[in-house]
C-alpha positions as CSV (number, residue, x, y, z in Angstrom):
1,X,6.1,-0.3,28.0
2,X,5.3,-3.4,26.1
3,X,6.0,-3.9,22.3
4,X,2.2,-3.4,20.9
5,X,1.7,-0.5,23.3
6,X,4.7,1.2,21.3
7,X,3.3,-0.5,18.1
8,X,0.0,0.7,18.7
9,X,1.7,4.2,19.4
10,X,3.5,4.7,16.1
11,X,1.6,2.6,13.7
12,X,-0.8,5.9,12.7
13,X,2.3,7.6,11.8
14,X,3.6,5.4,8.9
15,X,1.5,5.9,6.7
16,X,3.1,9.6,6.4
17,X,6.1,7.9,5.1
18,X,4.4,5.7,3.1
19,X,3.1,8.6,1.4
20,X,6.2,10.1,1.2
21,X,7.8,7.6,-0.5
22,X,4.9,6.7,-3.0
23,X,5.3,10.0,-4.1
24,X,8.8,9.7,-4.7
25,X,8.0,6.2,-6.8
26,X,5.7,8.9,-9.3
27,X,8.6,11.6,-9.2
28,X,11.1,9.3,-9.9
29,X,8.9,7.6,-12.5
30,X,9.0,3.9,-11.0
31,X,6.6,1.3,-10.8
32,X,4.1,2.0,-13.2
33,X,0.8,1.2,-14.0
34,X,-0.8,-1.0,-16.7
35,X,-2.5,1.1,-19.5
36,X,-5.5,2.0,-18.6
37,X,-8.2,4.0,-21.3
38,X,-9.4,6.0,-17.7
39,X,-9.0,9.6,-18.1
40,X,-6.5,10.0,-15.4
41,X,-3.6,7.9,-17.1
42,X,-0.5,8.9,-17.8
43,X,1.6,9.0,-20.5
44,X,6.2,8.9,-20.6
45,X,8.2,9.8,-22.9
46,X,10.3,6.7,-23.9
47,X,13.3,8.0,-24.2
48,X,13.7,8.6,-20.5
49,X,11.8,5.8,-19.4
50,X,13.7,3.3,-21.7
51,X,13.5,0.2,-19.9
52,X,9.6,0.8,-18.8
53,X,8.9,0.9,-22.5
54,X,11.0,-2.2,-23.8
55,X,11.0,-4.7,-20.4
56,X,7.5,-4.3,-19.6
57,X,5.1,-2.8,-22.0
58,X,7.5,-4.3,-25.0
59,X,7.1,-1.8,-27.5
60,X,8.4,-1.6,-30.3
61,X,12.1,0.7,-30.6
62,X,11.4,4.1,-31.9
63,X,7.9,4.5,-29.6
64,X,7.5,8.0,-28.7
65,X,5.2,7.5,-25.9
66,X,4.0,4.8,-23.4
67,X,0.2,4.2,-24.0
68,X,-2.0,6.2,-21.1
69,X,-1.0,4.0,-17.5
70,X,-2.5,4.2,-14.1
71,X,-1.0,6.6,-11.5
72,X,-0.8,3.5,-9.4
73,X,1.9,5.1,-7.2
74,X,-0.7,8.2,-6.8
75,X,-3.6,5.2,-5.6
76,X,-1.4,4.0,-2.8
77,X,-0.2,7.6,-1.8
78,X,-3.8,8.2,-1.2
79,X,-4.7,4.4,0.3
80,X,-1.9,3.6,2.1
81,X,-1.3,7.4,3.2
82,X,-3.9,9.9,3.1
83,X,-6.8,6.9,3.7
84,X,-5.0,4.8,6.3
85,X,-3.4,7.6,8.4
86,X,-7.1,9.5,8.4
87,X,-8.4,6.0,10.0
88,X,-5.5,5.2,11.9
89,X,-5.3,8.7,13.7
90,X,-9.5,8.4,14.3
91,X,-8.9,4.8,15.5
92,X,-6.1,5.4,17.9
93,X,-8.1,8.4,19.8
94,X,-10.6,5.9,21.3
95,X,-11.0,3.9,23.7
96,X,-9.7,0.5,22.2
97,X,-7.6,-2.7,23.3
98,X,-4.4,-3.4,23.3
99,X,-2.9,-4.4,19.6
100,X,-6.1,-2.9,17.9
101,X,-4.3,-0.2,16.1
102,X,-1.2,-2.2,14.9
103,X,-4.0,-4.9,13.9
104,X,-5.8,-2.3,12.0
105,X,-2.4,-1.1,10.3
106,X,-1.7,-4.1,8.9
107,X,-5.2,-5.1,7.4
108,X,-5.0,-1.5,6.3
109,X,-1.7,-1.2,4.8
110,X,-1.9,-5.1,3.4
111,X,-5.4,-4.5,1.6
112,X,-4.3,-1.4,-0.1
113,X,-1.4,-3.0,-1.6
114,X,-3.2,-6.2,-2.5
115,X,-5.6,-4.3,-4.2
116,X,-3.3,-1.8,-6.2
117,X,-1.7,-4.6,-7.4
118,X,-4.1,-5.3,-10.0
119,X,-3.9,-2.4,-11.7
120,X,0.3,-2.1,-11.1
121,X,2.8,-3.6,-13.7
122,X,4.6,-7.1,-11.9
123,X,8.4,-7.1,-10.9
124,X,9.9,-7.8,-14.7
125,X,12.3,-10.4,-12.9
126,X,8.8,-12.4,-11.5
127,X,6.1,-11.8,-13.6
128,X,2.6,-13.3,-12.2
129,X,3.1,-15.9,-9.9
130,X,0.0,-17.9,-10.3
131,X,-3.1,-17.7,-12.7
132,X,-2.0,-14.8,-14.3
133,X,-3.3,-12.4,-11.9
134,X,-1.0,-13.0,-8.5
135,X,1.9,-10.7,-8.1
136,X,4.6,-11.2,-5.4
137,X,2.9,-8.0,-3.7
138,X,-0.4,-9.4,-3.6
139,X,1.5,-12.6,-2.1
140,X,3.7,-11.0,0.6
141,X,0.3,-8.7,1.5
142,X,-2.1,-11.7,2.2
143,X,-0.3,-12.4,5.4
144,X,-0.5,-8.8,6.9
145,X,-3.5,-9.1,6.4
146,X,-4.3,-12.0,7.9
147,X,-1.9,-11.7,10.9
148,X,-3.4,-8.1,11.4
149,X,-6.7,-9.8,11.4
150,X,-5.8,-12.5,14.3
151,X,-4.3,-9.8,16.2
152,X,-7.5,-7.8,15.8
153,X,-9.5,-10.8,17.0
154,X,-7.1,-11.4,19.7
155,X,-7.3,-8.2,20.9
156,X,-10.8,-7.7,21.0
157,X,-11.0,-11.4,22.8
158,X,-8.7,-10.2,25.8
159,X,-11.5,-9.0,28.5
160,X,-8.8,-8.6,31.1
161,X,-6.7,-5.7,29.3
162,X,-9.6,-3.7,28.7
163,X,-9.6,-0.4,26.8
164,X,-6.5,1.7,26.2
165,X,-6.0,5.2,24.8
166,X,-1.9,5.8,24.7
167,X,-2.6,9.3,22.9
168,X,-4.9,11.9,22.0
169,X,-4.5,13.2,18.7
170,X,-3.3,17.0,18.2
């Protein structure tokens, strides 16, 4: 078998991990949010999220409680998990060339990220890149998804590989 036959196999089941380990991100209570006024933020204590409080919201010693932040880590556990596998799985049971669902992974899994990232607090170390606004996230996302979008192309362009279906779902 050739590599995006076995790309194009597992590529639905990543996102499963990727949920996985987003979740563990908002157990662990790593990479935060920016404050947000929405509803659904959530407040930490500072006293166990020390360094969260001082590095990157910089408040003042003695703070109680972190402002109201976005579940960010909850938004990609639904995006790049829940949303992507659903799509992935539907995708990869029909008839579809060669590459299409590794393609589609990587526009997937790139756009989430890229998009979560404006609402996600930047690397302390980094900061914004450029403009105030560009994260090293949204910069190492932009070319999945424009690799995932050539392959896509690519794969669609190929008339002598024709459909493929490698699996039916369960």
């Amino acid at each position: 078998k050739g590599f995006f036959e076995l790309t194009d196999f597992i590529a639905p089941y990543i996102p499963i991990g990727l949920f996985a380990g987003r979740i563990g991100n908002f157990i662990n209570g790593e990479l935060w949010g920016k404050p947000t006024d929405l509803p659904w933020g959530m407040q930490l204590r500072c006293d166990q999220f020390v360094s969260l409080c001082r590095d990157k919201l910089g408040l003042p010693p003695g703070t109680e409680w972190t402002p109201p932040l976005h579940p960010n880590q909850l938004y990609e556990a639904l995006g790049e998990g829940v949303l992507l596998f659903a799509l992935l799985w539907w995708y990869s049971s029909r008839p579809r060339p060669r590459m299409a669902v590794s393609a589609l992974f990587l526009i997937g899994y790139g756009l989430f990220r890229f998009l979560v990232e404006f609402v996600r607090m930047p690397d302390v170390q980094l900061g914004y890149l450029a403009g105030g606004w560009l994260t090293m996230g949204q910069l190492l996302s932009l070319p999945m998804i424009l690799v995932g979008a050539m392959l896509l192309v690519m794969a669609y362009r190929r008339s002598h590989a024709g459909p493929v279906n490698n699996r039916t779902p369960g």
